[in-house]
ZATOR-113868 format. One record per residue: residue in three letters; x, z, y of N, C-alpha, C in turn; residue number from 1. Coordinates in steps of 0.1 Angstrom, whole numbers. Each point is the difference from the previous one (the first is absolute). Layout:
+--------+--------+-------+---------+---------+-------+----------+--------+-------+---------+-----+
: residu : n_east :  n_up : n_north : ca_east : ca_up : ca_north : c_east :  c_up : c_north : num :
+--------+--------+-------+---------+---------+-------+----------+--------+-------+---------+-----+
:    ala :      X :     Z :       Y :       X :     Z :        Y :      X :     Z :       Y : NUM :
...
+--------+--------+-------+---------+---------+-------+----------+--------+-------+---------+-----+
This chain:
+--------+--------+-------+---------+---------+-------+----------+--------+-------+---------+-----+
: residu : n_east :  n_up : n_north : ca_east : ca_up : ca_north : c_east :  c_up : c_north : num :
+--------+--------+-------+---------+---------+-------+----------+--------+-------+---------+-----+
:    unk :   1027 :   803 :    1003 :      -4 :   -14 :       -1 :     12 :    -9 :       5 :   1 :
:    unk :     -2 :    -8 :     -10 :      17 :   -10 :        4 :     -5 :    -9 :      10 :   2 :
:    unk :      7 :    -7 :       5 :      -1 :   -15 :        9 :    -10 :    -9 :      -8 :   3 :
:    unk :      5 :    -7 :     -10 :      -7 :    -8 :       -7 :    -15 :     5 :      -2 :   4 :
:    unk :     -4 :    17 :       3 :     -13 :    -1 :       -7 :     -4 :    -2 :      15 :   5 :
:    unk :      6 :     7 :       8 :      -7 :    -2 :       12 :     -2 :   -11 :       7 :   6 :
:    unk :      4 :   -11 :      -1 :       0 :   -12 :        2 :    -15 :    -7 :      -9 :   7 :
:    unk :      3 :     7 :     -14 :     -12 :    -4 :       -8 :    -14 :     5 :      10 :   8 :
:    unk :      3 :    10 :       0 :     -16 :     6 :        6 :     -3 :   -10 :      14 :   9 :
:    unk :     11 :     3 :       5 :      -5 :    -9 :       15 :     -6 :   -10 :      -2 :  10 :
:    unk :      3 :    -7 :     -10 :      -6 :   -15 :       -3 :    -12 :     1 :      -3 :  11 :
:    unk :      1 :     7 :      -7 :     -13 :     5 :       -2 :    -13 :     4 :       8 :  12 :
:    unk :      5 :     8 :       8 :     -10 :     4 :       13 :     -6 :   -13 :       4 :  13 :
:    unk :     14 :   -11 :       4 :       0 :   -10 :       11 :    -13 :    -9 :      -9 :  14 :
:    unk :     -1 :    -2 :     -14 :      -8 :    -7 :       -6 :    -13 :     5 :      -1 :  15 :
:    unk :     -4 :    13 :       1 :      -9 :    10 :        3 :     -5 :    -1 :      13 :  16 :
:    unk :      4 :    -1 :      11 :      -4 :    -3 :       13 :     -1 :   -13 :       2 :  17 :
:    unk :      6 :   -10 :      -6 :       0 :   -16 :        2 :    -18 :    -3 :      -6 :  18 :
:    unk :     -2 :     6 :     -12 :      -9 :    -3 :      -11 :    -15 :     8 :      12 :  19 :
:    unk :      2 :     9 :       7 :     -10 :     8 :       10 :     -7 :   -10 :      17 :  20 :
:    unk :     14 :    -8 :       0 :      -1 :    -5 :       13 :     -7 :   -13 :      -4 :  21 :
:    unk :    -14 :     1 :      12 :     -10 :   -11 :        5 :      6 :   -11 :       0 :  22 :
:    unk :     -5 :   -13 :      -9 :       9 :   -15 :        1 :     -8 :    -5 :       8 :  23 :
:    unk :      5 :    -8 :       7 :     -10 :   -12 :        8 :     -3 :   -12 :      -8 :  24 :
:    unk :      8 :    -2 :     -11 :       2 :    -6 :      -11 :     -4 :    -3 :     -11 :  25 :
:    unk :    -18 :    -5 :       2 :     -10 :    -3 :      -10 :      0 :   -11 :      -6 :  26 :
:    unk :      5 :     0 :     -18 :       6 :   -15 :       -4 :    -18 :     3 :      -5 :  27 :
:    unk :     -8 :    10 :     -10 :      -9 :    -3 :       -1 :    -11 :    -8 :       2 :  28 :
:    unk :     -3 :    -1 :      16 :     -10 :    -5 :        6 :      6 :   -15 :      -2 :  29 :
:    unk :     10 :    -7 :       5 :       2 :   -11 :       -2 :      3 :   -10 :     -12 :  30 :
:    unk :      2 :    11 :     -11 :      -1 :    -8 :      -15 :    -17 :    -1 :      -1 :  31 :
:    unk :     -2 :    13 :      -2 :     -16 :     1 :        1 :     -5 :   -15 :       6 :  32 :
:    unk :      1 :    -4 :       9 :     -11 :    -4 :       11 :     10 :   -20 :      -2 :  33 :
:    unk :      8 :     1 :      -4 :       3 :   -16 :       -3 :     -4 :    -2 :     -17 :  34 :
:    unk :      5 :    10 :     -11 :      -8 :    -1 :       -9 :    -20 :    -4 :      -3 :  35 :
:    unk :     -4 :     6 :      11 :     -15 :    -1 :        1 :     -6 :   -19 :       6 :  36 :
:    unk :     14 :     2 :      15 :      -3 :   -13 :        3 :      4 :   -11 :      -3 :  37 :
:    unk :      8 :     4 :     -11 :       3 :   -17 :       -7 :     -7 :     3 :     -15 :  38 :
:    unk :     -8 :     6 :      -1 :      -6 :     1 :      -15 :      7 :     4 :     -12 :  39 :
:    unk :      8 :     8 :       2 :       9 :     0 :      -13 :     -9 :    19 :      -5 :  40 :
:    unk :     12 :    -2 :     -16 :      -4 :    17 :       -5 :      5 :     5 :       2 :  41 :
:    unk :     14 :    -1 :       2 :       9 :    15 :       -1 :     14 :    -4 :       8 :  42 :
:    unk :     10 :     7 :       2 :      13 :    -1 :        6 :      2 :    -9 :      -9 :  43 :
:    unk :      3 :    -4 :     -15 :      10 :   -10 :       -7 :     -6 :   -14 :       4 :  44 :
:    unk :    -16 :    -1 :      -2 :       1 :   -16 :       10 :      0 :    -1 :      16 :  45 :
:    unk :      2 :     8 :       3 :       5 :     0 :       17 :     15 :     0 :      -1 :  46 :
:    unk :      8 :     1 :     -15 :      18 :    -1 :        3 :     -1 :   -14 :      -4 :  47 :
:    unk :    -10 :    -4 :      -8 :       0 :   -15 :       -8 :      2 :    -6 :      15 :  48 :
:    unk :    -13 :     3 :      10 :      -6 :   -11 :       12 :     15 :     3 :       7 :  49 :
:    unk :      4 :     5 :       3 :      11 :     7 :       13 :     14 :    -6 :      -5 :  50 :
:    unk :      3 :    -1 :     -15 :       7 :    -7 :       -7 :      9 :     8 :      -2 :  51 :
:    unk :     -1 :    16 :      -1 :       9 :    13 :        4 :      1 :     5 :     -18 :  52 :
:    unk :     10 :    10 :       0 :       2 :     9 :      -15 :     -7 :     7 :       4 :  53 :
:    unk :     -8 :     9 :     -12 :     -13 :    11 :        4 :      8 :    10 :       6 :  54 :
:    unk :     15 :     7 :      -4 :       5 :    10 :        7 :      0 :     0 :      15 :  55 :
:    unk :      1 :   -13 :      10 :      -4 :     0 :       11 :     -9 :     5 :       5 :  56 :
:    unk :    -11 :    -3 :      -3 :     -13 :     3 :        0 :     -3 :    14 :       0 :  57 :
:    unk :      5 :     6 :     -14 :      -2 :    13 :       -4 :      6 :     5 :      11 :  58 :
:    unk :     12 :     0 :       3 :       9 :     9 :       10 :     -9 :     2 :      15 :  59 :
:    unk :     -4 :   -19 :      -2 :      -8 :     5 :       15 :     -8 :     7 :       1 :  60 :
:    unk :    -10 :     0 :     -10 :     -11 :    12 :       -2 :      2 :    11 :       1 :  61 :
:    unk :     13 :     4 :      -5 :       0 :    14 :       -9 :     13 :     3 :      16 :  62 :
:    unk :      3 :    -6 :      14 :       2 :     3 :       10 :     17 :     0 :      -5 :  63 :
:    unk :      1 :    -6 :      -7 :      22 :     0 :       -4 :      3 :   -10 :       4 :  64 :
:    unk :     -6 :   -14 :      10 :       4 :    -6 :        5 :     -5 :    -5 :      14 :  65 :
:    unk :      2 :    -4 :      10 :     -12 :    -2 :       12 :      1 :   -23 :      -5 :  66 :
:    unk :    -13 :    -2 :       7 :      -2 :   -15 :        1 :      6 :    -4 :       6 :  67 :
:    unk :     12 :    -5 :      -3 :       6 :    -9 :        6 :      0 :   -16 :       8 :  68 :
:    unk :      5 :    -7 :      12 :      -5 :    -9 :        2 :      2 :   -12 :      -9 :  69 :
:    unk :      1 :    -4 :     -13 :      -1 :    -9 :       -8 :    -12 :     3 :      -9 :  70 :
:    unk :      0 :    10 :      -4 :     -16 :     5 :       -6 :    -13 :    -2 :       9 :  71 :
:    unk :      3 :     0 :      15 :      -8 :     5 :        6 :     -3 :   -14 :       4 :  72 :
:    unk :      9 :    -8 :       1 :       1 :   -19 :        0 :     -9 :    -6 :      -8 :  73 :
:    unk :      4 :     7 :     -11 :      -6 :    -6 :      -14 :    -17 :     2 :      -4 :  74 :
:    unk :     -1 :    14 :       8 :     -11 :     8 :       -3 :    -10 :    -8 :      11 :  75 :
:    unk :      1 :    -6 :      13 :      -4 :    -6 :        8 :     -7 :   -17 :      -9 :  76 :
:    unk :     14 :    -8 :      -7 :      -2 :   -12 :       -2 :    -13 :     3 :     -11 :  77 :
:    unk :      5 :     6 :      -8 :      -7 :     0 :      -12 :    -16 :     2 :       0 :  78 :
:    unk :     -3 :    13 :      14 :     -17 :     3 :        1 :     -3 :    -6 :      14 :  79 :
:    unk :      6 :    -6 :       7 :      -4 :    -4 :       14 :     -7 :    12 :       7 :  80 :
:    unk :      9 :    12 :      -1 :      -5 :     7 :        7 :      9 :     6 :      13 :  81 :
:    unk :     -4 :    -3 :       8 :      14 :     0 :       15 :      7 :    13 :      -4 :  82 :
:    unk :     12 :    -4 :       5 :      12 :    15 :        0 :     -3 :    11 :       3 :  83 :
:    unk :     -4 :    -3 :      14 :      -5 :    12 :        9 :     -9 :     8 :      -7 :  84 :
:    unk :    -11 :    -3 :      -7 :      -6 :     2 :       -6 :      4 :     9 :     -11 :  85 :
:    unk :      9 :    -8 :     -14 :       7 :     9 :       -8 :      9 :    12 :       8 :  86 :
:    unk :      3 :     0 :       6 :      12 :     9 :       10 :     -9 :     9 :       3 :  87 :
:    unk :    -14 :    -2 :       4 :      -7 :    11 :       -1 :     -2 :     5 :      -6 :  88 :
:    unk :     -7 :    -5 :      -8 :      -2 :     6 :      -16 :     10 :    12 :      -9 :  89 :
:    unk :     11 :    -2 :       8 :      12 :     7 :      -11 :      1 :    11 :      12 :  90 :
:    unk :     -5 :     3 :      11 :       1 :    12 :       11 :    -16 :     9 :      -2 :  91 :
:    unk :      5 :    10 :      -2 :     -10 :    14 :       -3 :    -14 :    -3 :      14 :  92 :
:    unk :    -10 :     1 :      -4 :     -11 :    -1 :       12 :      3 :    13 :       9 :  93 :
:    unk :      0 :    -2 :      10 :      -2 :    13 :        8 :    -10 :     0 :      11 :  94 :
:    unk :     -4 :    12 :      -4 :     -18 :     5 :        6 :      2 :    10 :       6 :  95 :
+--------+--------+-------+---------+---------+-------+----------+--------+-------+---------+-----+
């Protein structure tokens, strides 16, 4: 096995262990739960309201990006729901 493959594999492992490891990092519940509270149907009029490209959105969901504090600004103005609040919302419940 040459360098290059071995290098390949490692990456590999590392994305195999990455993809295993517990996130605290629940975009779910907070799309979920602003979607419901400002009445909308789906992620693309929650990108209309937020004023965002759906790829943002997607990525957040789909955990390839964390909420950032301008989203998280925006996400505040737009449903008047306190920070604190969303900040929770995007952290795993623990019981």
């Amino acid at each position: 096995m040459n360098v290059r493959q071995k290098k390949q594999e490692m990456l590999a492992a590392m994305h195999r262990a990455r993809a295993l490891e517990p996130s605290s990092f629940v975009p779910n519940k907070l799309l979920d739960t602003l979607i419901e509270k400002m009445h909308l149907k789906n992620d693309a009029e929650l990108c209309r309201v937020l004023e965002v490209q759906p790829p943002i959105i997607s990525k957040i969901r789909h955990r390839k990006l964390n909420v950032g504090a301008t989203i998280l600004l925006r996400m505040h103005e737009k449903s008047n729901i306190p920070i604190r609040e969303l900040k929770e919302l995007t952290s795993a419940s623990v019981h």
